[in-house]
Each structure stands twice: as structure tokens, then as C-alpha cells.
MOPAC internal coordinates of N, CA, C and O (Angstrom, degrees):
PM7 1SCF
backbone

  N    0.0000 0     0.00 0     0.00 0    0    0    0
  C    1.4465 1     0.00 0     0.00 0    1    0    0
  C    1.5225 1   108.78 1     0.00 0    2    1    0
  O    1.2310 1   116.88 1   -48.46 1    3    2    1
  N    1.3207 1   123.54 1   131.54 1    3    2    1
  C    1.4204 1   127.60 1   174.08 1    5    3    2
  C    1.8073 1   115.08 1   -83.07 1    6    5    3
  O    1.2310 1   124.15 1   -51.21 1    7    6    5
  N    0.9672 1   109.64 1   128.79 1    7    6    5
  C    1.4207 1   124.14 1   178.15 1    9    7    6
  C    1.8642 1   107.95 1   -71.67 1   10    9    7
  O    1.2310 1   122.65 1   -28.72 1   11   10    9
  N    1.2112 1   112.53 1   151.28 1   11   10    9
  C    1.6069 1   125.28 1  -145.91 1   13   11   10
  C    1.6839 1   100.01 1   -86.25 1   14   13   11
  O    1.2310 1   131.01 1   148.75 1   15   14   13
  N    1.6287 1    96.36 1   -31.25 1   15   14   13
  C    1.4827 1    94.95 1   172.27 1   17   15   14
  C    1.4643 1   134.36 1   -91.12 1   18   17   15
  O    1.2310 1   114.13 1   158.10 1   19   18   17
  N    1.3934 1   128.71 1   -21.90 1   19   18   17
  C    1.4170 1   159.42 1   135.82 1   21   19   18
  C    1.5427 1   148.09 1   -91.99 1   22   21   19
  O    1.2310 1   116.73 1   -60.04 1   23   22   21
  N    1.1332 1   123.82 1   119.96 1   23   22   21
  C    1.1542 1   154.18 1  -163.04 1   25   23   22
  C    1.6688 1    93.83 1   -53.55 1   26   25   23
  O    1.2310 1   115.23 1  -175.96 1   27   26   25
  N    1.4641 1   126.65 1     4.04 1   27   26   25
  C    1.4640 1   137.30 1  -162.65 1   29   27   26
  C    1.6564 1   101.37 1   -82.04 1   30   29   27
  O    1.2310 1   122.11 1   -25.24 1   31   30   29
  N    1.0572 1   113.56 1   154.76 1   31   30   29
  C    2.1128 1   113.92 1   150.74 1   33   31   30
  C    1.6891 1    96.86 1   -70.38 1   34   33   31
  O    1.2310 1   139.39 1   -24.11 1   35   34   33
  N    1.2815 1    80.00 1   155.89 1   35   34   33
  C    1.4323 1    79.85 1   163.63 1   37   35   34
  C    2.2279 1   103.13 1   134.91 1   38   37   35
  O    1.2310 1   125.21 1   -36.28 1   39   38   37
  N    1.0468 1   107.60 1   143.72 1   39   38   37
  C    1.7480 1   108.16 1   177.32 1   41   39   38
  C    1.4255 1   107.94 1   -34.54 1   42   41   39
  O    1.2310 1   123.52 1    -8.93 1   43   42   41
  N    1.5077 1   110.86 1   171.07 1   43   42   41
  C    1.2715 1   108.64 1   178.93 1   45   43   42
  C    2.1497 1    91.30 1  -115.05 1   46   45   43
  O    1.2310 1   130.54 1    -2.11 1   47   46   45
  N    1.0659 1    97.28 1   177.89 1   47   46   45
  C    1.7058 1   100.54 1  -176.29 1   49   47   46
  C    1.3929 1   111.62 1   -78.41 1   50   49   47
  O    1.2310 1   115.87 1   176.99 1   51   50   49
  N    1.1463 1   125.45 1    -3.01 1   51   50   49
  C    1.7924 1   128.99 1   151.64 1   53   51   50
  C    1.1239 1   107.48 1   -69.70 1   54   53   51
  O    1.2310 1   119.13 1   126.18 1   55   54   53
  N    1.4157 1   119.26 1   -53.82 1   55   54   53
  C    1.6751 1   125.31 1   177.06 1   57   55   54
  C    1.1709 1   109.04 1   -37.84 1   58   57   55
  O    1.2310 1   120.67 1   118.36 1   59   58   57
  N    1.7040 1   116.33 1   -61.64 1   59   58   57
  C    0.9554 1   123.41 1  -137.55 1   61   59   58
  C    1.7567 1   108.64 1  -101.74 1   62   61   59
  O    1.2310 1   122.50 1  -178.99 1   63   62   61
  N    1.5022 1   112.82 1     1.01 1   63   62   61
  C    1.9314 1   123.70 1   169.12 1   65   63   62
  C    1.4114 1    75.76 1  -108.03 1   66   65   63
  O    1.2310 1    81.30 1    80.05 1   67   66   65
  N    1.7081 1   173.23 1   -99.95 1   67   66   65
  C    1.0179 1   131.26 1  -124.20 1   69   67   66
  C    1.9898 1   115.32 1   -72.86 1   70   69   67
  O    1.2310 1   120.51 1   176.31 1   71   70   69
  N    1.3124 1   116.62 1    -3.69 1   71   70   69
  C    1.5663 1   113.45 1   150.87 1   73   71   70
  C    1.5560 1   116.73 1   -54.30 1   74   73   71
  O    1.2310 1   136.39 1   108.28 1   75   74   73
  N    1.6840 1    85.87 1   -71.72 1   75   74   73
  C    1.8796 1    87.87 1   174.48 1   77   75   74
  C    1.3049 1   127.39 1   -47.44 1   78   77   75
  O    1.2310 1   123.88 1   148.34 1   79   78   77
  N    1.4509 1   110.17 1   -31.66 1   79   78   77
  C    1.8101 1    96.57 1   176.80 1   81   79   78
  C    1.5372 1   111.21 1   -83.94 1   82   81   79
  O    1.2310 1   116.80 1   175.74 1   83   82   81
  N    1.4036 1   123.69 1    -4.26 1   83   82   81
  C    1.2615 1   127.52 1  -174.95 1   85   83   82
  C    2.2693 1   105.11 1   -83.00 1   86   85   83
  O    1.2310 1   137.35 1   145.02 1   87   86   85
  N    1.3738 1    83.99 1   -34.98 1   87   86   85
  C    1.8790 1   104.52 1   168.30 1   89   87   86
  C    1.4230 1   113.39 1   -56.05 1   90   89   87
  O    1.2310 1   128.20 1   122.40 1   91   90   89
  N    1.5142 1   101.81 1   -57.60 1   91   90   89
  C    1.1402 1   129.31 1   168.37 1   93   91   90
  C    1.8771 1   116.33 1   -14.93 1   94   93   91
  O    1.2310 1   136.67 1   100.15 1   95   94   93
  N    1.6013 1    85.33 1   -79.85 1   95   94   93
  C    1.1531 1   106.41 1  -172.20 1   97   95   94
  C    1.6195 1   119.70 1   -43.82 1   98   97   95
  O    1.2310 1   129.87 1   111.96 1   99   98   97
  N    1.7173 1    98.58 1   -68.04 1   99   98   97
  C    1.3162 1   125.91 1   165.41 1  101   99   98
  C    1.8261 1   124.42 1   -46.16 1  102  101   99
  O    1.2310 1   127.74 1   166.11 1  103  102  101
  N    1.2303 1   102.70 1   -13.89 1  103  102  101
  C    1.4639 1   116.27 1   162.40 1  105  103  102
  C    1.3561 1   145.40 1   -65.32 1  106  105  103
  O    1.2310 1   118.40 1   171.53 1  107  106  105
  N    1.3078 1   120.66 1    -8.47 1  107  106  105
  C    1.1054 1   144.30 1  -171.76 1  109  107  106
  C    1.7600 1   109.63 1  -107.06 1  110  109  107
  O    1.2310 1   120.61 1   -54.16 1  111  110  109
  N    1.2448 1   116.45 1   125.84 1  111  110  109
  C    2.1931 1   108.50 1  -175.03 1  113  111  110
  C    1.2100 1    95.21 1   -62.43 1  114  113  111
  O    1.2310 1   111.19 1   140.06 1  115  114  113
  N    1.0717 1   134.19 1   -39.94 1  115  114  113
  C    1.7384 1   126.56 1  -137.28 1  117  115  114
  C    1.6162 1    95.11 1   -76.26 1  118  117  115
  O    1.2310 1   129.68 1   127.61 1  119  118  117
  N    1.6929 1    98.95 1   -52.39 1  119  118  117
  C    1.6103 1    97.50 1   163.81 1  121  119  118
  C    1.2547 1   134.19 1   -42.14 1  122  121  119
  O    1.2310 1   129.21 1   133.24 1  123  122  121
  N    1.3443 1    99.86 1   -46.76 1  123  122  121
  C    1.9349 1   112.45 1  -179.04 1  125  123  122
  C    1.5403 1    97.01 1   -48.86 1  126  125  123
  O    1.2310 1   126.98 1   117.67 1  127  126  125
  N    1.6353 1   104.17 1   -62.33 1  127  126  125
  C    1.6902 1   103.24 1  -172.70 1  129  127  126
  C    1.2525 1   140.73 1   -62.11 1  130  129  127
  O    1.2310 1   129.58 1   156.29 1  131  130  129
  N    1.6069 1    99.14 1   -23.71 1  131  130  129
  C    1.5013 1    97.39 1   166.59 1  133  131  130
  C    1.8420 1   106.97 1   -92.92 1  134  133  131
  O    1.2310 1   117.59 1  -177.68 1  135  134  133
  N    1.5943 1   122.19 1     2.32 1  135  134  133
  C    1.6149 1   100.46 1   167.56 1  137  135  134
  C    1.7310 1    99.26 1   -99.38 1  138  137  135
  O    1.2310 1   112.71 1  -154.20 1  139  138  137
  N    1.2990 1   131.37 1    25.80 1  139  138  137
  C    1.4938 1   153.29 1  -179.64 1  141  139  138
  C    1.4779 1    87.02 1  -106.33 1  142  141  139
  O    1.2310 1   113.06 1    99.92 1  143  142  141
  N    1.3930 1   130.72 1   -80.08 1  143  142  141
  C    1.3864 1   113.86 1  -172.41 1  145  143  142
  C    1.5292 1   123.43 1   -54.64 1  146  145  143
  O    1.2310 1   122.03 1   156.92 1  147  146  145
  N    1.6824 1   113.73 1   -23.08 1  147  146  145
  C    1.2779 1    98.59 1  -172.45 1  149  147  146
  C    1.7488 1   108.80 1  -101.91 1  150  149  147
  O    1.2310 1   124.68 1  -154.53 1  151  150  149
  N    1.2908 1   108.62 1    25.47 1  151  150  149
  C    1.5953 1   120.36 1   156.45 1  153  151  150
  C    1.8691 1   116.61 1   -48.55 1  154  153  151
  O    1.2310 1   132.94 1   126.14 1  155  154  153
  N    1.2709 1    92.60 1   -53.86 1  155  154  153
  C    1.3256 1    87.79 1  -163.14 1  157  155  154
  C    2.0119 1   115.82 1   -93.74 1  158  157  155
  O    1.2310 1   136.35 1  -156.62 1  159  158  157
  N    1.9166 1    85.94 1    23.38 1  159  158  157
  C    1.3467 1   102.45 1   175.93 1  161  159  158
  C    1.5739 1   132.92 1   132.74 1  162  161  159
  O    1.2310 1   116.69 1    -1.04 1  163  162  161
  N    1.4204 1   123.90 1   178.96 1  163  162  161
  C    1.8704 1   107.32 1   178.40 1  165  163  162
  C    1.4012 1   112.08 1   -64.17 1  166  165  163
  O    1.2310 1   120.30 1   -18.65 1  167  166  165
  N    1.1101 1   117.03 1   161.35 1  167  166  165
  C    1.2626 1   121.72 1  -172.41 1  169  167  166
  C    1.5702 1    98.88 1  -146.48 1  170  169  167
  O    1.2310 1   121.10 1   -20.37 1  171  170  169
  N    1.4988 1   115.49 1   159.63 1  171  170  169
  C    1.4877 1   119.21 1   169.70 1  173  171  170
  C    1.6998 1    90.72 1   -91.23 1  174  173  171
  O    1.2310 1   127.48 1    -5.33 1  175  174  173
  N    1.7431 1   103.20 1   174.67 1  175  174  173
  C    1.1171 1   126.21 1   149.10 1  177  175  174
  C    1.3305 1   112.43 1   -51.59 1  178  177  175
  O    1.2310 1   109.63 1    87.75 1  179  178  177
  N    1.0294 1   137.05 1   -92.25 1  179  178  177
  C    1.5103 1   132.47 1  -179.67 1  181  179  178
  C    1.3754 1   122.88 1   -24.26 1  182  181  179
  O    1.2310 1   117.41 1   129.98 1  183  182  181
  N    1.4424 1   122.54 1   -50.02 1  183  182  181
  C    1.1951 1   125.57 1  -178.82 1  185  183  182
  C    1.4664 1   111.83 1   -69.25 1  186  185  183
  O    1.2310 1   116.85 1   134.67 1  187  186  185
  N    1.3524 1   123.59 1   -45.33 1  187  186  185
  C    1.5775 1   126.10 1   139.77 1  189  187  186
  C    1.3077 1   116.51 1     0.62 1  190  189  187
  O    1.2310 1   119.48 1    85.71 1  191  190  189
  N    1.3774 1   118.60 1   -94.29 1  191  190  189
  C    1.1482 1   152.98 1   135.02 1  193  191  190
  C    1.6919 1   128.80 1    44.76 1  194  193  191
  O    1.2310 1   147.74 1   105.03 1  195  194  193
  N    1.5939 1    63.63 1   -74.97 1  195  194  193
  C    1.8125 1    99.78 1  -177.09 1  197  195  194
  C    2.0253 1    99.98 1   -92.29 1  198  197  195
  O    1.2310 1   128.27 1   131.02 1  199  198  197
  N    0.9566 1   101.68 1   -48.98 1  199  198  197
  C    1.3912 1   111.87 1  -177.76 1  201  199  198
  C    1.5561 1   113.69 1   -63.90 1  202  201  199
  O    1.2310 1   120.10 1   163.63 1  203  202  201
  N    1.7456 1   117.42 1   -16.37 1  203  202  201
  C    1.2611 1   114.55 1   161.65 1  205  203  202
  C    1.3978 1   138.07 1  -107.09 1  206  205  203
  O    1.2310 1   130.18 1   156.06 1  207  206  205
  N    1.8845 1    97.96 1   -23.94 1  207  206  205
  C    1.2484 1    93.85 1   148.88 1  209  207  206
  C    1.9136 1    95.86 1   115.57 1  210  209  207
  O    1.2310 1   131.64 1   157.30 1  211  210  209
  N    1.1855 1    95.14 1   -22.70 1  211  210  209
  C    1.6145 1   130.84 1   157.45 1  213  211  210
  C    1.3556 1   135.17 1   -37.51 1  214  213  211
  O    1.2310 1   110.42 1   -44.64 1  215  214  213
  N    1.2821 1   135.60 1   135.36 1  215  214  213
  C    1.2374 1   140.61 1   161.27 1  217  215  214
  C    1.3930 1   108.89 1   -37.67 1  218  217  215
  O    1.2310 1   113.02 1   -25.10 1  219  218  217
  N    1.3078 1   130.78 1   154.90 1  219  218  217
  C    1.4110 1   113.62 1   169.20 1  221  219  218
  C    1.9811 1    94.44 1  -101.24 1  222  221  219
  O    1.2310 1   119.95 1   170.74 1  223  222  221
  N    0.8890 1   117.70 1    -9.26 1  223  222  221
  C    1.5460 1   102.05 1   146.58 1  225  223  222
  C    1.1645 1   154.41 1   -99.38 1  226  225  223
  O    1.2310 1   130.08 1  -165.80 1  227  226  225
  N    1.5493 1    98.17 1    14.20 1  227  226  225
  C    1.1822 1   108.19 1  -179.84 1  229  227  226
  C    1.9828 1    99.34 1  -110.75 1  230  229  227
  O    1.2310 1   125.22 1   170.61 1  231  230  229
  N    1.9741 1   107.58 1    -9.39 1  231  230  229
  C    1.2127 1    89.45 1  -177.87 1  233  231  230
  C    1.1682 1   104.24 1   -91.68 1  234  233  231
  O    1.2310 1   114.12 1   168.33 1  235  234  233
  N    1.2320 1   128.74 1   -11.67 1  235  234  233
  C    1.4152 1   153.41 1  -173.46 1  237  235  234
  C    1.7897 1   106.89 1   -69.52 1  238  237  235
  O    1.2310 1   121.60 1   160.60 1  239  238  237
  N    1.4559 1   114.55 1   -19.40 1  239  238  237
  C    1.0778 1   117.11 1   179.35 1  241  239  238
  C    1.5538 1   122.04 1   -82.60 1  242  241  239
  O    1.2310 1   129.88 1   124.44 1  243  242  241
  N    1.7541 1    98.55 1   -55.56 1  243  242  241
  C    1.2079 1   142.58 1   162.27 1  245  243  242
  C    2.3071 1    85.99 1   -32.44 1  246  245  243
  O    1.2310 1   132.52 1    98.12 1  247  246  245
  N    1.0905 1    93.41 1   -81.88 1  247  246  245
  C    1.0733 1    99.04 1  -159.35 1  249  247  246
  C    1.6655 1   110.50 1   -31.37 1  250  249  247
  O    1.2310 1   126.17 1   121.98 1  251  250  249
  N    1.3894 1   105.74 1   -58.02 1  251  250  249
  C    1.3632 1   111.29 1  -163.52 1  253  251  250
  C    1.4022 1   111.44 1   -75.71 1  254  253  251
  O    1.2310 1   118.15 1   161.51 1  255  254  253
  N    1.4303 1   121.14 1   -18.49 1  255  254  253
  C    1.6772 1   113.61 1   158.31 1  257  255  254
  C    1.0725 1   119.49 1   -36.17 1  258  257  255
  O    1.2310 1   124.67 1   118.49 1  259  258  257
  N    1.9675 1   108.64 1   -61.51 1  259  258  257
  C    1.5666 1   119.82 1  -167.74 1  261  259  258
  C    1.7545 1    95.50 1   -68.94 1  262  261  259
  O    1.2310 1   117.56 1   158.84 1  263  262  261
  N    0.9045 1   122.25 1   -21.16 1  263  262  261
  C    1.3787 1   102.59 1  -164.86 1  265  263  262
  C    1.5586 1    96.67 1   -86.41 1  266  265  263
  O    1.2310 1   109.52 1   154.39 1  267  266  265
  N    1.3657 1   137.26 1   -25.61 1  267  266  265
  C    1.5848 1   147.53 1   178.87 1  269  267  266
  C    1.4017 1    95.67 1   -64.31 1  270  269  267
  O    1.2310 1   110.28 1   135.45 1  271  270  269
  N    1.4777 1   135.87 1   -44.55 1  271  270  269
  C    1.4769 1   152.13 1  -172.22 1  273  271  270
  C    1.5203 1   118.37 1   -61.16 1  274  273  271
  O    1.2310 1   134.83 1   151.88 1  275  274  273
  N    1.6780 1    88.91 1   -28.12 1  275  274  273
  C    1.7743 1    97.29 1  -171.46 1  277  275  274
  C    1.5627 1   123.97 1    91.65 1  278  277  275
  O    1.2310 1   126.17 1   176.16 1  279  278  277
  N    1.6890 1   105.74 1    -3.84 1  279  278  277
  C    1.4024 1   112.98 1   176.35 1  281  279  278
  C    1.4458 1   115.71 1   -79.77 1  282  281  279
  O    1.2310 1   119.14 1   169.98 1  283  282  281
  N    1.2575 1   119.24 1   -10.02 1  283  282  281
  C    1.5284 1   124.31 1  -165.71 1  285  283  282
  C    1.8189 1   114.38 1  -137.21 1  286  285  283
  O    1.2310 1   116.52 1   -37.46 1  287  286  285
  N    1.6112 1   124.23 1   142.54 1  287  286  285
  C    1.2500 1   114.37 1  -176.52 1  289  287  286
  C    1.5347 1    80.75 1  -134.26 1  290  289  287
  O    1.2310 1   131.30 1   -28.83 1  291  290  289
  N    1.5691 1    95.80 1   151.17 1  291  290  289
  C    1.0469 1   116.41 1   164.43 1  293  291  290
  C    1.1531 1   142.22 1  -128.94 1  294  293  291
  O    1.2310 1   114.33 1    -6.36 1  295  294  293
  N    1.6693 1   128.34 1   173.64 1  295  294  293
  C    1.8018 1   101.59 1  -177.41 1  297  295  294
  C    1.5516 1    96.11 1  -163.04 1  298  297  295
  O    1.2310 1   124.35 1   -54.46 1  299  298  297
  N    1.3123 1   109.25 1   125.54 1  299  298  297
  C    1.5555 1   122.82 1   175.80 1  301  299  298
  C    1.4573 1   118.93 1   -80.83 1  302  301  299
  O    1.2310 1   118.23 1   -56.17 1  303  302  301
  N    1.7676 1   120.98 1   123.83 1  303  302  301
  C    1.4541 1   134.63 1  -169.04 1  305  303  302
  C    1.7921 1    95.98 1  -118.62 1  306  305  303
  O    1.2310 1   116.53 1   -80.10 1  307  306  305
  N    0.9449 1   124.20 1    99.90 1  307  306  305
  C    1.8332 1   120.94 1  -178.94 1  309  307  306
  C    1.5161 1    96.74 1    64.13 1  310  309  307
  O    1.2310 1   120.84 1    58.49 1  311  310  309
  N    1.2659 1   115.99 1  -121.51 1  311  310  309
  C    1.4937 1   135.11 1  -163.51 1  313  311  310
  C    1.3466 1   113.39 1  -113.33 1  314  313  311
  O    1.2310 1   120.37 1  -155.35 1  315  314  313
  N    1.6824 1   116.90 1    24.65 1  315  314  313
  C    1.4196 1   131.18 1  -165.53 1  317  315  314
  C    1.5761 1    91.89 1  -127.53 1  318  317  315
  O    1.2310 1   129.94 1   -42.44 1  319  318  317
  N    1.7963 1    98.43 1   137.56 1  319  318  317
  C    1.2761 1    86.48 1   170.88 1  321  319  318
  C    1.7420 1    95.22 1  -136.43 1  322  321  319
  O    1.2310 1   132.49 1   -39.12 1  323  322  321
  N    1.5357 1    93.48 1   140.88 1  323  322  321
  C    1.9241 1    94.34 1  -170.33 1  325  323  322
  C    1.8561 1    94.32 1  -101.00 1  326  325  323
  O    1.2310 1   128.60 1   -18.37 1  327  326  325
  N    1.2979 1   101.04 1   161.63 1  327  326  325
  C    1.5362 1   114.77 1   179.00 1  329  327  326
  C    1.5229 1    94.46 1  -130.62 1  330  329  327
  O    1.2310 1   130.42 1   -19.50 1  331  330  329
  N    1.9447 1    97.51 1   160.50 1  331  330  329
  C    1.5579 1    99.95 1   178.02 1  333  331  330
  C    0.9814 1    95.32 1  -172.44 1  334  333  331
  O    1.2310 1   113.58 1   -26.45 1  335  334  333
  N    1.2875 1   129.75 1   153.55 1  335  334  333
  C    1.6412 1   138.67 1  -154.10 1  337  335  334
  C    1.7818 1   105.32 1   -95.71 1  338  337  335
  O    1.2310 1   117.72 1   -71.64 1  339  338  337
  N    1.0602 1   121.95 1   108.36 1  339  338  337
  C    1.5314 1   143.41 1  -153.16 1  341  339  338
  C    1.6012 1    94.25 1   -64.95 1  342  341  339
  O    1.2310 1   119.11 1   161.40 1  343  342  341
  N    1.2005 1   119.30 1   -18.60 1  343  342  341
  C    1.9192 1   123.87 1  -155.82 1  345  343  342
  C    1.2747 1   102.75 1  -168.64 1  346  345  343
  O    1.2310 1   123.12 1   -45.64 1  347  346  345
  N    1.0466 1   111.62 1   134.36 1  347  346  345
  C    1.7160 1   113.51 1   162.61 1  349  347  346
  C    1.6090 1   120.87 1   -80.40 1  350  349  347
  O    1.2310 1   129.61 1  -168.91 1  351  350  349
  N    1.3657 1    99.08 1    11.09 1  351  350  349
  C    2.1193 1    99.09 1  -173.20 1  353  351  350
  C    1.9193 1   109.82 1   -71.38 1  354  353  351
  O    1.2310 1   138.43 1   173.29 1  355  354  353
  N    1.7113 1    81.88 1    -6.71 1  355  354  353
  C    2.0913 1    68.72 1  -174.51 1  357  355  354
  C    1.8234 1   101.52 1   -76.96 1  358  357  355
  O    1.2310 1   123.11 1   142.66 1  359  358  357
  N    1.7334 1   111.64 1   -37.34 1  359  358  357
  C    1.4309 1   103.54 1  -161.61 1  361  359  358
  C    1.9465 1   107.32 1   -72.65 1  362  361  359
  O    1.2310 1   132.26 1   165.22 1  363  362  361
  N    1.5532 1    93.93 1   -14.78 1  363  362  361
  C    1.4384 1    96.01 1   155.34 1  365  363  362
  C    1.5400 1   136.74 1   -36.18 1  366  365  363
  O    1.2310 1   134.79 1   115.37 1  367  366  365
  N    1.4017 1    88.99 1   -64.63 1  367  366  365
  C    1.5996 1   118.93 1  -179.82 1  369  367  366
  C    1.5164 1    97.01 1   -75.10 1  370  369  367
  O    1.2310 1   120.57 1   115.26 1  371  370  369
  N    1.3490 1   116.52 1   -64.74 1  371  370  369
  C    2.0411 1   104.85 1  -168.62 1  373  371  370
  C    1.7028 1   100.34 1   -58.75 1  374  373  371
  O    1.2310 1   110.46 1   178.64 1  375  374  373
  N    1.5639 1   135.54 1    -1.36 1  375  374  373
  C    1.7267 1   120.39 1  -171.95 1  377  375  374
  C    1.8176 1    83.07 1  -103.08 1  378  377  375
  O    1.2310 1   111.90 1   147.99 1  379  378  377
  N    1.3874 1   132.87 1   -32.01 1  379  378  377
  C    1.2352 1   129.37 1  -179.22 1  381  379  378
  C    1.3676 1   115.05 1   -81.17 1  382  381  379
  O    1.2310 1   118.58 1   175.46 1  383  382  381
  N    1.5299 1   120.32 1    -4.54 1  383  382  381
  C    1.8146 1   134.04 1   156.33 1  385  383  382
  C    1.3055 1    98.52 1   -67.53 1  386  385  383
  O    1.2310 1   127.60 1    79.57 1  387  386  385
  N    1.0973 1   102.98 1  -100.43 1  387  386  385
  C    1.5769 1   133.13 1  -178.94 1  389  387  386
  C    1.5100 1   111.57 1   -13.79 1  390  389  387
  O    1.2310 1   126.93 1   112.90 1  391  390  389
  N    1.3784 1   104.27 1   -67.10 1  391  390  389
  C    1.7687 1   101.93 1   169.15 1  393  391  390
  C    1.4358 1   115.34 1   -51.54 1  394  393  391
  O    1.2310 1   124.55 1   156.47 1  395  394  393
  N    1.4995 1   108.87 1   -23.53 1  395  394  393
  C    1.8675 1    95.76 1  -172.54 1  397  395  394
  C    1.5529 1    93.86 1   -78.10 1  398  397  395
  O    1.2310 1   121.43 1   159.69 1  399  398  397
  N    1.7192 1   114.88 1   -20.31 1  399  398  397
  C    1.8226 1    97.35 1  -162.39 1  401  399  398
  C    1.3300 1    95.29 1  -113.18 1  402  401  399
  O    1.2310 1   123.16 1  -150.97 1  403  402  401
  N    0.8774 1   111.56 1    29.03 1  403  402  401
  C    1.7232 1   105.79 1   155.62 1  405  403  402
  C    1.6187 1    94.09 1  -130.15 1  406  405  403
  O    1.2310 1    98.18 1   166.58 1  407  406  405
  N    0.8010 1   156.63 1   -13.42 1  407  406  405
  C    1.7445 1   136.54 1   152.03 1  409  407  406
  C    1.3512 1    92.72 1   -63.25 1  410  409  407
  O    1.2310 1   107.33 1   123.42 1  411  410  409
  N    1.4227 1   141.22 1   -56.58 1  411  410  409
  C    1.3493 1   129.38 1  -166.30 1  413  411  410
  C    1.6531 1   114.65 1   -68.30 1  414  413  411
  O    1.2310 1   120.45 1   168.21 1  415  414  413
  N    1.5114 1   116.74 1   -11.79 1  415  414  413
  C    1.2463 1   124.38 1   176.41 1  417  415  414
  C    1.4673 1   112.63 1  -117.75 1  418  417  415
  O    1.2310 1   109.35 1  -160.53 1  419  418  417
  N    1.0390 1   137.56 1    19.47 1  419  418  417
  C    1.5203 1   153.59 1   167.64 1  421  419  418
  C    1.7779 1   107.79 1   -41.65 1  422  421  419
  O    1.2310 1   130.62 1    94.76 1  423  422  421
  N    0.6716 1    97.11 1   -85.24 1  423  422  421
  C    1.7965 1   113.98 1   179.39 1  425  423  422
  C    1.5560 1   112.25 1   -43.28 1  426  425  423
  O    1.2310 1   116.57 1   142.80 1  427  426  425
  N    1.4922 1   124.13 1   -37.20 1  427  426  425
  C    1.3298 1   135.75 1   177.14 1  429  427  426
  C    1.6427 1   111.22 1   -82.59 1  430  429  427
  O    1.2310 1   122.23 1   132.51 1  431  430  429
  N    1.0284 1   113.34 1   -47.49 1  431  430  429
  C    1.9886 1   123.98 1   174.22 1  433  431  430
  C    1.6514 1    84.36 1    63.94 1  434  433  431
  O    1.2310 1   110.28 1  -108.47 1  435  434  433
  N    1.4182 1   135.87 1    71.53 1  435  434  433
  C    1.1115 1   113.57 1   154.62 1  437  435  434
  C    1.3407 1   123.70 1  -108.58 1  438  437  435
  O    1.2310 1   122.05 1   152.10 1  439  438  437
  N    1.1652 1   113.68 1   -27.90 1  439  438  437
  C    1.7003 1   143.01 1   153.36 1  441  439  438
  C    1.5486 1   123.06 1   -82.98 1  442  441  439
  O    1.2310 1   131.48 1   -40.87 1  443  442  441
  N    1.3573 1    95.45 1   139.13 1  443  442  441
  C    1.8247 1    79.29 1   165.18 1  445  443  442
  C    1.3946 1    87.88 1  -128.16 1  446  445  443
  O    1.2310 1   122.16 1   -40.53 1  447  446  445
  N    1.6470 1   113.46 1   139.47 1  447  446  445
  C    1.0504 1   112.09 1   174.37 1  449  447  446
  C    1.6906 1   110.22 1  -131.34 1  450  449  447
  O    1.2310 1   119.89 1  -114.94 1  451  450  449
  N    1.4808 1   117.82 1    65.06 1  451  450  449
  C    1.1636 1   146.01 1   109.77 1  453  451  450
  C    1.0842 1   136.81 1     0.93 1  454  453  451
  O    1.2310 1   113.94 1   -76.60 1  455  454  453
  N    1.3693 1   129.08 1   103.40 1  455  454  453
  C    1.8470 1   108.77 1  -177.43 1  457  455  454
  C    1.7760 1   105.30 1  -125.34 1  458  457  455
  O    1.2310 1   120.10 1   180.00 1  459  458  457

């Protein structure tokens, strides 16, 4: 796709603010940690919750961004509502982070950034 201001390849600037809000999103730890807890599967709100350590309105917030983003689906059982990671392309992207900051942190071992 050619960009609006140059004759270049390359995204156009719609392309390229729905990247950034997709960064955006994924920018925040609390987020990272609760789409870290829901690796190993659905989860309720509560269990969330507890598992992050979190407000339940502030995980409740968290939550419904990613789910506005398209990273998260959800599904209501009574007065329970479970979350679950819609795609696996984020742990894609956080193992292609992580590997850059632990090669860049190799020599120091102060982090492990491991997932």
C-alpha cells in the first residue's frame, strides 16, 4: 500500500494509527498479565482478579479494552463472565519482545523474560 504523502511502499497513516492503537493496547503490564494468565486458558473475571492481584475494576477495564481490540472473546454463564484470548498472534509478538530483551539483557541476568 502506498502512503498519502510519498510515492514510497509502505502502510498508509490509517494503517499505520490502527498499528499504534493495537501497541497501544498491548502496552500496559497489567494487560500483558492478565493475557499471561489467560494462556493457559478461559478464565472468569474473578479468577482474573485474584490471579492479578487487581481491582476487579480496574481488571474489568483492562479486560474490556482487549476485548474492544479484538484480542479477547467472551461468553456469559449466569452472572459469570469467562474471557479467552480470540488468537494466539499476541504471544507471537510478546515471544518476539521478550527474545529481543533478553538477548539485549543476556550478560546482566537481571530479568528473565521468559514466557
Amino acid at each position: 500500500m502506498k502512503t498519502e504523502s510519498s510515492g514510497n511502499l509502505g502502510m498508509s497513516a490509517e494503517a499505520l494509527e490502527k498499528v499504534a492503537s493495537m501497541f497501544r493496547v498491548l502496552g500496559e503490564w497489567v494487560r500483558l498479565s492478565l493475557l499471561q494468565e489467560l494462556m493457559s486458558g478461559e478464565k472468569t473475571v474473578g479468577e482474573l482478579v485474584e490471579a492479578s492481584g487487581q481491582g476487579q475494576a480496574s481488571v474489568s477495564k483492562h479486560l474490556k479494552l482487549m476485548y474492544d481490540a479484538g484480542l479477547l472473546s467472551r461468553r456469559k454463564e449466569g452472572v459469570k463472565v469467562f474471557y479467552r484470548l480470540k488468537d494466539d498472534m499476541v504471544f507471537s509478538l510478546c515471544q518476539l519482545v521478550c527474545g529481543k530483551l533478553a538477548t539485549d539483557q543476556k550478560t546482566r541476568e537481571e530479568i528473565d523474560f521468559s514466557i
